[in-house]
Every structure is written in C-alpha cells, then in structure tokens.
C-alpha positions as CSV (number, residue, x, y, z in Angstrom):
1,X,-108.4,193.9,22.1
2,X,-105.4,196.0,21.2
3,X,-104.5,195.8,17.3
4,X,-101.2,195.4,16.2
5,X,-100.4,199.4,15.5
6,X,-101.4,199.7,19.2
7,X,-98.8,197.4,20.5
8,X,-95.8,198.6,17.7
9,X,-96.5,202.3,19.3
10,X,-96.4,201.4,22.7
11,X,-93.3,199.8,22.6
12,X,-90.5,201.4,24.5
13,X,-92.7,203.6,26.1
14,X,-94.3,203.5,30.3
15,X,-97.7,204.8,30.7
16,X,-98.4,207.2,33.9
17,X,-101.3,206.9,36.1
18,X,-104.0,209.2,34.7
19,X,-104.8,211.1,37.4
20,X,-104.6,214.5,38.8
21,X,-104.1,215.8,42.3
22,X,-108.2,216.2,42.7
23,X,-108.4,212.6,41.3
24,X,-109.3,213.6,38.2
25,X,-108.5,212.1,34.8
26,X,-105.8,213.7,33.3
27,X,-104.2,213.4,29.4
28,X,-102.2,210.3,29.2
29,X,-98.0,211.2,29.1
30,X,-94.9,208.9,28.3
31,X,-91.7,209.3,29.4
32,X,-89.6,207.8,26.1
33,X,-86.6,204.9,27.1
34,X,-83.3,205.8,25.3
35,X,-82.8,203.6,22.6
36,X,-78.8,202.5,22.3
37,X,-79.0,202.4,18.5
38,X,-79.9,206.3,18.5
39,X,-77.6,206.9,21.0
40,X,-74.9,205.6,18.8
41,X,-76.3,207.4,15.8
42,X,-76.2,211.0,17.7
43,X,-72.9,211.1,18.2
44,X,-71.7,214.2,19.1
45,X,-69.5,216.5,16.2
46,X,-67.5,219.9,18.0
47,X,-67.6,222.9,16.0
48,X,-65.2,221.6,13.2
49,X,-67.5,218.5,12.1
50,X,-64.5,216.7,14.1
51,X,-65.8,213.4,16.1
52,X,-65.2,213.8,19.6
53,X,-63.6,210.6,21.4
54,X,-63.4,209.3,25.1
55,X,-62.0,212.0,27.5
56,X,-63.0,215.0,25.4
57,X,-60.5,214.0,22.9
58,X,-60.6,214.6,18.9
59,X,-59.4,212.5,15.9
60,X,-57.5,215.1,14.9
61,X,-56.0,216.0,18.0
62,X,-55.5,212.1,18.2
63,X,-53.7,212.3,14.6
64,X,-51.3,215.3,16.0
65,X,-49.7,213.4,19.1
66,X,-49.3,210.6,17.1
67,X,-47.3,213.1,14.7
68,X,-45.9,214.6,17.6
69,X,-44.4,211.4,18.8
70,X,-43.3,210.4,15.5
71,X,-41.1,213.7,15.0
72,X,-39.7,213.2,18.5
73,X,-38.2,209.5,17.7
74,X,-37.1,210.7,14.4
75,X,-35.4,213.6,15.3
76,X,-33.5,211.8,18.5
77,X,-33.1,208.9,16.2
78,X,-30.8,211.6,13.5
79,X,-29.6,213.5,16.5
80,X,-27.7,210.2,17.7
81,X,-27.0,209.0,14.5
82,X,-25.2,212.5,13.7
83,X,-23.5,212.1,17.1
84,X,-21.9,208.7,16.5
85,X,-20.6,209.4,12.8
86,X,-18.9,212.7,14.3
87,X,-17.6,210.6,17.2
88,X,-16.4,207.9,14.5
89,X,-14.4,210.4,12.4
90,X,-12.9,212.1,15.6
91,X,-11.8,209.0,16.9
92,X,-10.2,207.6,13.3
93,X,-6.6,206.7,14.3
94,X,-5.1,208.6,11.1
95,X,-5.9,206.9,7.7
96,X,-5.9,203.2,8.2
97,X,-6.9,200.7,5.8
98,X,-10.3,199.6,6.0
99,X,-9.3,196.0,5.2
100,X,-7.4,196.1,8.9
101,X,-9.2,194.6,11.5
102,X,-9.3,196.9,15.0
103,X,-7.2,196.5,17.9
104,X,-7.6,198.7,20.8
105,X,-10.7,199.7,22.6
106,X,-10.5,203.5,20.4
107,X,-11.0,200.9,17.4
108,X,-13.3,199.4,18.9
109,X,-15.6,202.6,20.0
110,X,-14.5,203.9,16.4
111,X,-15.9,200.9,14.6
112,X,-19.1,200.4,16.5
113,X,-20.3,204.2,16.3
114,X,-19.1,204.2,12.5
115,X,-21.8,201.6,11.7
116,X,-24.3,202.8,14.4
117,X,-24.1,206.4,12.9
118,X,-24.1,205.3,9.0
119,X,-27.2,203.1,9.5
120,X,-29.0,205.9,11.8
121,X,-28.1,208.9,9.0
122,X,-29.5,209.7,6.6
123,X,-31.2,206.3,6.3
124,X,-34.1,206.9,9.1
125,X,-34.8,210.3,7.7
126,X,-34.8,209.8,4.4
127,X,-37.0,206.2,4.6
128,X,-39.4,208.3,6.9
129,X,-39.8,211.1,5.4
130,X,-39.1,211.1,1.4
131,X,-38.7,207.2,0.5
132,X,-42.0,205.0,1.1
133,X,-41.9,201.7,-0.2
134,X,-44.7,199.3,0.5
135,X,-45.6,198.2,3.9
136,X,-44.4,195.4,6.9
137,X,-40.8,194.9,8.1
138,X,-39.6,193.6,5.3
139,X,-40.7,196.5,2.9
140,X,-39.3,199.1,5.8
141,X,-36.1,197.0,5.9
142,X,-35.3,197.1,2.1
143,X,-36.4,201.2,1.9
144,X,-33.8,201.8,4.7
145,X,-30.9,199.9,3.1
146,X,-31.7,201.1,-0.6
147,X,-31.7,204.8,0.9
148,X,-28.5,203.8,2.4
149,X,-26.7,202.7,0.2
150,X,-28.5,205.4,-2.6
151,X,-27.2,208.4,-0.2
152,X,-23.8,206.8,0.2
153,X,-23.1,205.9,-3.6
154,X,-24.2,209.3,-5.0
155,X,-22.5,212.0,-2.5
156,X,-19.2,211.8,-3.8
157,X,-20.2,212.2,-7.3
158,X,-22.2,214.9,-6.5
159,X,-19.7,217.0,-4.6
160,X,-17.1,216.2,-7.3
161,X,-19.2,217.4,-9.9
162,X,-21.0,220.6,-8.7
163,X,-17.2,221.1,-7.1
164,X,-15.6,221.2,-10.4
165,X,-13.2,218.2,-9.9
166,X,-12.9,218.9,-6.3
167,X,-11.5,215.9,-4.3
168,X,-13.9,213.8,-2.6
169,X,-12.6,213.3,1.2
170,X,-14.1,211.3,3.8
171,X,-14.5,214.7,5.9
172,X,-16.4,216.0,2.9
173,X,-19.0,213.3,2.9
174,X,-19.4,213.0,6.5
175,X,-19.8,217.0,6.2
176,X,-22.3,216.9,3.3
177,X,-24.4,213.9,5.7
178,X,-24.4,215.9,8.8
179,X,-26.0,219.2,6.9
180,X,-28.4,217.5,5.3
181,X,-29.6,215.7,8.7
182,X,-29.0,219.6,10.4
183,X,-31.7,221.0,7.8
184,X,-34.2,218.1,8.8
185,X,-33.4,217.9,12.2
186,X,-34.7,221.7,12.0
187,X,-38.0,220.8,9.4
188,X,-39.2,218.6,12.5
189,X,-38.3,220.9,15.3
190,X,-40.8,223.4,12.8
191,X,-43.1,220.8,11.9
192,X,-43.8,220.6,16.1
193,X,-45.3,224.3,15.3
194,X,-49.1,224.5,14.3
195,X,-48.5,227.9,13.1
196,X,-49.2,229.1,10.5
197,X,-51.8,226.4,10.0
198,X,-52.0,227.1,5.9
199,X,-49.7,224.4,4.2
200,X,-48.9,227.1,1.4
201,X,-47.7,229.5,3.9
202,X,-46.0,226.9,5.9
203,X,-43.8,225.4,3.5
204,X,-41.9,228.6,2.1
205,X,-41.6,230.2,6.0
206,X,-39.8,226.7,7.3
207,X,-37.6,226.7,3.8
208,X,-36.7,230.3,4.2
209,X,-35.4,229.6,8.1
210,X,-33.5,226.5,6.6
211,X,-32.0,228.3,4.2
212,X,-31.1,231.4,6.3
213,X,-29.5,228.7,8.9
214,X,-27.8,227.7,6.5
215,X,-26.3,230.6,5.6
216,X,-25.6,231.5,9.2
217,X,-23.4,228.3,10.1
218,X,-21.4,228.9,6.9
219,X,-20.6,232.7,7.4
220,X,-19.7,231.9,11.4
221,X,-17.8,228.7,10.3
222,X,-15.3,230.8,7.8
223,X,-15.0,233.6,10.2
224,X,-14.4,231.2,13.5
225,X,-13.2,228.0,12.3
226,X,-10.0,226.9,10.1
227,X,-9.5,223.2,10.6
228,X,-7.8,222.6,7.0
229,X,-11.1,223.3,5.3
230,X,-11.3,224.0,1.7
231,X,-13.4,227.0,1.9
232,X,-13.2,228.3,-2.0
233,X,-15.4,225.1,-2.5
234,X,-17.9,226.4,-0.2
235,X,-17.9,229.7,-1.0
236,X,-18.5,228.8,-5.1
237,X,-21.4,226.1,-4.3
238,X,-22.5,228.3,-1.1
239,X,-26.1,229.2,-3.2
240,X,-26.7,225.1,-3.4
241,X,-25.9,224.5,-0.3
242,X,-28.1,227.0,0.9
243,X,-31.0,226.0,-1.8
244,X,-30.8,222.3,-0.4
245,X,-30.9,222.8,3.1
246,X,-33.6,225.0,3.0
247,X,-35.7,222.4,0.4
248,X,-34.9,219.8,3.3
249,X,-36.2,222.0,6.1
250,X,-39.5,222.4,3.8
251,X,-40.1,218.9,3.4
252,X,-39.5,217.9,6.7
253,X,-41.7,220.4,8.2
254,X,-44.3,219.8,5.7
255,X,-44.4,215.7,5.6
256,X,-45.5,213.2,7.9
257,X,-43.0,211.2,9.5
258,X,-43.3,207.5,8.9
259,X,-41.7,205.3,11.3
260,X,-42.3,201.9,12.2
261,X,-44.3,200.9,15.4
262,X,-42.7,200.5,18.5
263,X,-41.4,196.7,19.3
264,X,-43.2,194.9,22.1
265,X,-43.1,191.7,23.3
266,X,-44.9,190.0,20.1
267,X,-42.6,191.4,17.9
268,X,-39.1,189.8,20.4
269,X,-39.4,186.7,18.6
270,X,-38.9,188.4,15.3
271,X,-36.4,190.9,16.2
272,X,-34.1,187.7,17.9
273,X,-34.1,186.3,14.6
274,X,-32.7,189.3,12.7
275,X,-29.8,190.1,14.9
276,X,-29.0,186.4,14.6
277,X,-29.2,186.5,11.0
278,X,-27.2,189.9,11.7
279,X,-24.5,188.2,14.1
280,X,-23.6,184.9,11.7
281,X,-23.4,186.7,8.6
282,X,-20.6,189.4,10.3
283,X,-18.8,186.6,11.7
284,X,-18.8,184.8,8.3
285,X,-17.9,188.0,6.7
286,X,-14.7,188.4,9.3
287,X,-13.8,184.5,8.8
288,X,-13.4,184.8,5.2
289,X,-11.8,188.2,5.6
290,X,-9.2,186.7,7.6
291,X,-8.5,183.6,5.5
292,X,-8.8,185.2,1.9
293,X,-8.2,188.8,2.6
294,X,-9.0,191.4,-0.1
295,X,-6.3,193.3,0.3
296,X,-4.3,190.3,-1.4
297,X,-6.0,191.0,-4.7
298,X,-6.0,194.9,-4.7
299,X,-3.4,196.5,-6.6
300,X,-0.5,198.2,-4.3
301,X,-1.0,201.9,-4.4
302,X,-0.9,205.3,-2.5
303,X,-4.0,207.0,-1.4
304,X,-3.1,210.9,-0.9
305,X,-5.5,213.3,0.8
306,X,-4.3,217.0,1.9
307,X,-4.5,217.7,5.4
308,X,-3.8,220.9,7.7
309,X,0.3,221.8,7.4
310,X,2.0,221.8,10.5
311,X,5.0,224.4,11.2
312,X,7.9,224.5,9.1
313,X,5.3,223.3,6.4
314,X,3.5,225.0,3.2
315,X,1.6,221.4,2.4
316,X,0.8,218.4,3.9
317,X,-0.6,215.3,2.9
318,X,-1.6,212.3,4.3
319,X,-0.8,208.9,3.2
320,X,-1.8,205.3,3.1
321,X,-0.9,202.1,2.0
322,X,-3.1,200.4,-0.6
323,X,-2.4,196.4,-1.2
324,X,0.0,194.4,-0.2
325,X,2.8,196.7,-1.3
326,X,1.8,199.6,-0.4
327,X,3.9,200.0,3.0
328,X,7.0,199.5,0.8
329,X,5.6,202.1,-2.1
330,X,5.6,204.4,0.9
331,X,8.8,203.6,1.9
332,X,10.6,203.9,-1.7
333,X,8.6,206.9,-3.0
334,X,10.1,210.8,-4.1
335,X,8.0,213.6,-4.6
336,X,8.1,216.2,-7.5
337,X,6.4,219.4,-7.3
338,X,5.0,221.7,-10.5
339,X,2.7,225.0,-10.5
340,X,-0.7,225.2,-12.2
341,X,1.0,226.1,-15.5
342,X,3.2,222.7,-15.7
343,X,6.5,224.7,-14.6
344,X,8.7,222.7,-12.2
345,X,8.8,224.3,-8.4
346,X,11.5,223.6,-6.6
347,X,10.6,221.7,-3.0
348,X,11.6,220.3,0.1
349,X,10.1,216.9,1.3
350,X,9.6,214.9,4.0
351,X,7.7,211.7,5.0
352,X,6.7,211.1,8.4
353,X,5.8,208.0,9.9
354,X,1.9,207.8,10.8
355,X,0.0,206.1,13.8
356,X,-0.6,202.7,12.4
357,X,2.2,201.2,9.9
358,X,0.3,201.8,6.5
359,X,-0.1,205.3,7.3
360,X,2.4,208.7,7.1
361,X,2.7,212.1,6.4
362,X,4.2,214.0,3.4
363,X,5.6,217.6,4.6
364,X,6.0,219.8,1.6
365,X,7.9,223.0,1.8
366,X,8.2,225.5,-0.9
367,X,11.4,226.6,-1.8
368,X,11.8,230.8,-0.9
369,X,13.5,230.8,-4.4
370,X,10.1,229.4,-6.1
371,X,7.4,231.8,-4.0
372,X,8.1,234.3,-6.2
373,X,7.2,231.9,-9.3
374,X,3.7,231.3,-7.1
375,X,2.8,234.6,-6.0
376,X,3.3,236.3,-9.0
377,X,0.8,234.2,-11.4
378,X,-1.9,234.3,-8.6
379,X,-1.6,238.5,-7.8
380,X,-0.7,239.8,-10.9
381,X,-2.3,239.0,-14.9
382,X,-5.7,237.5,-15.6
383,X,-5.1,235.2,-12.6
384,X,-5.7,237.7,-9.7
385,X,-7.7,236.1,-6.8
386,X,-7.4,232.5,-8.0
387,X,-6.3,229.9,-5.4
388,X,-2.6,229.2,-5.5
389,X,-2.3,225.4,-6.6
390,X,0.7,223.4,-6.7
391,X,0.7,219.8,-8.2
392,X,2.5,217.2,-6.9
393,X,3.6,213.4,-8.0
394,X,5.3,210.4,-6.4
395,X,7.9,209.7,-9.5
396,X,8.1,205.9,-8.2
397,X,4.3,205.2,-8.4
398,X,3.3,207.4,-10.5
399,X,0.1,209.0,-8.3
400,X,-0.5,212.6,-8.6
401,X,-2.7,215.0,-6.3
402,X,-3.4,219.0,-6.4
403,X,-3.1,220.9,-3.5
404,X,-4.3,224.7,-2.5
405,X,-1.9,226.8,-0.8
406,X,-3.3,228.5,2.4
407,X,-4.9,231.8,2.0
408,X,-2.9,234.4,2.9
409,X,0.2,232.7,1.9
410,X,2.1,235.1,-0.3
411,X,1.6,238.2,2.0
C-alpha cells in the first residue's frame, strides 16, 4: 500500500525498468516532465536583466522602434507643415485683406496650405514633445489647439519686445516658426542617434550642434541672401536666437515624442464625425461672413509694412486697405517724410496700384538735397554706425511707420 507522500513524490515523474544489460537490478532513475508553470517562471533575462521577447527581441529594443517611428512621423509631419506655410507665404498675392474671400486657383492653393501648414507647425511638435495634457482624443485635440493658438498669440510680442519696438511682419513670424521647427527637426534627426548613450552628455552635445547651426544659417544668410531683410534685428538678438535654437535641439533630442496612435478602421467612425463637425462649422463661418461681413464694423484704415525698394526708389512700402474705406483712404492719402531727429526731409512720392484692389505700393525717394541731412547724423557725432531711419506719415489718415535705409546707402 503506497502512502500518500509516496504518491505526492511520484507525481510527474516515469519510472525505468530496473534492469541492467546482465539482467540485473539496477538503481531506480526518473526522467523529470517539464512543468509549464516553471517554464514560465524561468524566463530567460540577456546580460542587461532585459526580458527577452519572441524572435530574439528585447523590451527595450521594442521601446526604441517604437521611438524610432515616433520621431519619423513627427519629423515628416513638421517637415510638410514647414513646406506648406513657405508655399503659403510665397504664393500670397500681395497684401490682401483677410476678410476677402479667394478667387483663383493661386488662392485657392494659397488658402489651403496656409491652414494645412499653421495646424502642422509648431502645433505637432510642440503638443508631442513639450505640451502633455491628459490622455484620449479629446485631451490630444485641446493640447494641439491651446499650443496653437499659445505659439501664435505670443510671437509677435516677443519679437517686438526683445526687438526693441521692432515691427512685427507676417514674414517675421513665419520666419521665427520655421527656426524654431528647423532646431527640432534637427533634435529628432539626433535623438535617432544612440550615442553617446549618457543623458547628461547627450543633452549639451545635441544643444551645442543646434546652436552652432544656428549660427551657421545666419552668417550664410547675411553674406548670400538680401531679400529686404532687416538684418540689424538679427544681428542685435543673434545670441537668443542662437540660445533658443540650440535649447530646442536639446529637448527634442532628449524627450520622447508623443504622438497619437495610428487611425485604423475602428477609429473611421470617429474621424467621419470630426471632419463633419469640421466641414458645417466652416461653411457656417463663410455664410455669415458673407451676409454680415466684419469688415463692415472695422474702422477704415492703412496697414503699412516696408518692403524691398525697387529702382529709382530709396523706400518702399506696401499698402492695404483696412474697412470699408480703406480703398478710398488709399486713394486720397499724401505722404510726409521727417529724419530720426523730427527734422522735415524733403521727398518724392508715389503710389502704385497693387495686384488685388485694396492693395498698392508707396515709392519713396529721397531728395539729393536731403542726403546730406541723412548721412551726416548717421557717419559723423555720437551717431556713427546707427541705422539711417526716416519716418514717414499719411497727413490724410494720420498713420505713421519707420523705415531703415539700406545699408550702404550714403556711400
């Protein structure tokens, strides 16, 4: 009779016939069954104490591709948004209103890559990569609209402050977005490279190549490139704008992108619904647009913004119609021109029709009798090297803008 011990023990286990080759008994043997639960339990660790997964692969090397991936969508993600805002402010027709609805397929193109690039930059970097708020669609939805609309909103104060009063332009935003997304672009082109594998060595390597890229495009720019830029700006804030980009290029080389899973089927039902949501409430907005426009509220005024001069030219500016009487402003108005010290300068001016009927161009041309009166205050005295600045007002509306003289322009 076999106690209870006896049968525990010799579960699991097949006995072997206990003889040997002369017939003989031999010692009993047991050849041992695996057991799944210790199979599971002995699961095998590589040197690192890293659990090993099916095909030889790691959680951490798991954990890298999916990194990997997420840096690839995010970066073509801000590479198209970058190339659609470009393409938008190429493509403007002049400086029409915003209030004017498009006509023409170049509207058209210019509209749709407009909103395509300003929902794509900075908002997909900056909600993957610095803003996290919550978690599900709706959270992801709200982040990338408040960092939107957060980027937008404080850019222009921002350059206008740090500027010292400089002018806030469209150019200049769209300049100030397409940096920033440069320097990121480049933090997750380094973030793609495991070495050095030390986070502390890591962050300052990828700021320092931000920050000398920086400085790179912004030396080749003013040697290469004169497209009407202001480049006294850039050379007074050139220390922040090399600070920042390299501090992006850290952070995006450092952090984790966080992007949303990719849309399958499940998910069509839901995304339907949005753009429908999306669709009604733009052709609401456009309805009541064209029934109650805003521009019948708005004050009539002049918007001025310098531009490149053209031949014959010391200054140009670029106009547009504001309100409902802003065409006629245009139509009635007669510049006055004084130096930085309040001195009238005597000028010739001329308005030039534009592309679209709210738009034109003022052509300014100093009189030879008052470059003498310019030249002298910036070259000679306690105001050597400053920037030649000449002020100029619309006596029928009253608006009044400061231009810069080209370098160069008293030799």
């Amino acid at each position: 009779m076999t106690n209870v011990e006896d049968t525990l023990s010799s579960q699991g286990k097949v006995s072997a016939p206990e003889k040997a080759l002369n017939g003989a008994p031999t010692a009993s043997t047991s050849t041992a069954r695996p057991d799944p639960a210790n199979a599971v339990a002995r699961q095998r660790h590589n040197g690192h104490g890293r659990h090993e997964l099916r095909g030889g692969e790691t959680t951490a090397s798991r954990e890298v591709s999916a990194d990997r991936r997420a840096r690839l969508r995010l970066l073509a993600a801000s590479l198209i948004g970058i190339g659609c805002i470009v393409l938008a402010y190429r493509l403007q027709p002049g400086v029409a209103s915003p209030f004017k609805p498009p006509s023409g397929a170049v509207a058209w193109i210019t509209l749709t890559a407009g909103v395509v690039g300003i929902w794509l930059v900075p908002g997909v970097w900056l909600s993957a990569v610095m803003m996290r708020t919550g978690v599900g669609p709706a959270a992801r939805l709200a982040t990338r609209i408040g960092a939107t609309l957060t980027w937008y909103a404080l850019v222009g104060p921002v350059i206008h402050l740090f500027g010292d009063g400089a002018q806030v332009t469209a150019g200049g935003i769209i300049g100030a977005t397409v940096a920033a997304t440069a320097a990121v672009c480049l933090g997750i082109v380094l973030g793609l490279v495991r070495r050095p594998e030390n986070p502390r060595l890591r962050f300052p390597m990828a700021g320092l190549v931000g920050g000398l890229c920086a400085q790179t495009v912004i030396w080749l720019s003013m040697a290469f490139s004169d497209e009407g830029v202001n480049y006294e700006q850039i050379r007074r804030l050139d220390w922040l704008i090399v600070l920042s980009c390299g501090l992006l290029t850290a952070i995006a080389a450092h952090s984790r992108p966080d992007l949303p899973l990719v849309r399958t089927a499940r998910h069509l039902r839901a995304v339907v619904i949005s753009v429908a949501v999306v669709a009604v409430t733009a052709i609401a907005l456009i309805a009541a647009g064209s029934m109650w426009s805003p521009a019948q509220r708005m004050p009539s005024a002049i918007g001025v913004e310098q531009v490149g001069a053209p031949p014959g030219s010391d200054v140009a500016f670029a106009l547009t119609a504001i309100g409902p009487d802003g065409q006629k402003n245009i139509e009635h108005s007669a510049f006055s021109a004084w130096d930085d010290s309040g001195q009238p300068v005597a000028v010739g001016t001329s308005v030039v029709p534009g592309a679209t009927a709210d738009s034109a161009t003022l052509l300014v041309a100093v009189d030879p009798v008052s470059r003498p009166q310019l030249c002298d205050r910036s070259l000679g005295g306690s105001l050597q090297g400053w920037p030649i600045k000449l002020t100029v007002r619309d006596n029928t509306s009253g608006v009044l803008v400061q231009a810069v003289l080209p370098a160069g322009w008293c030799d």
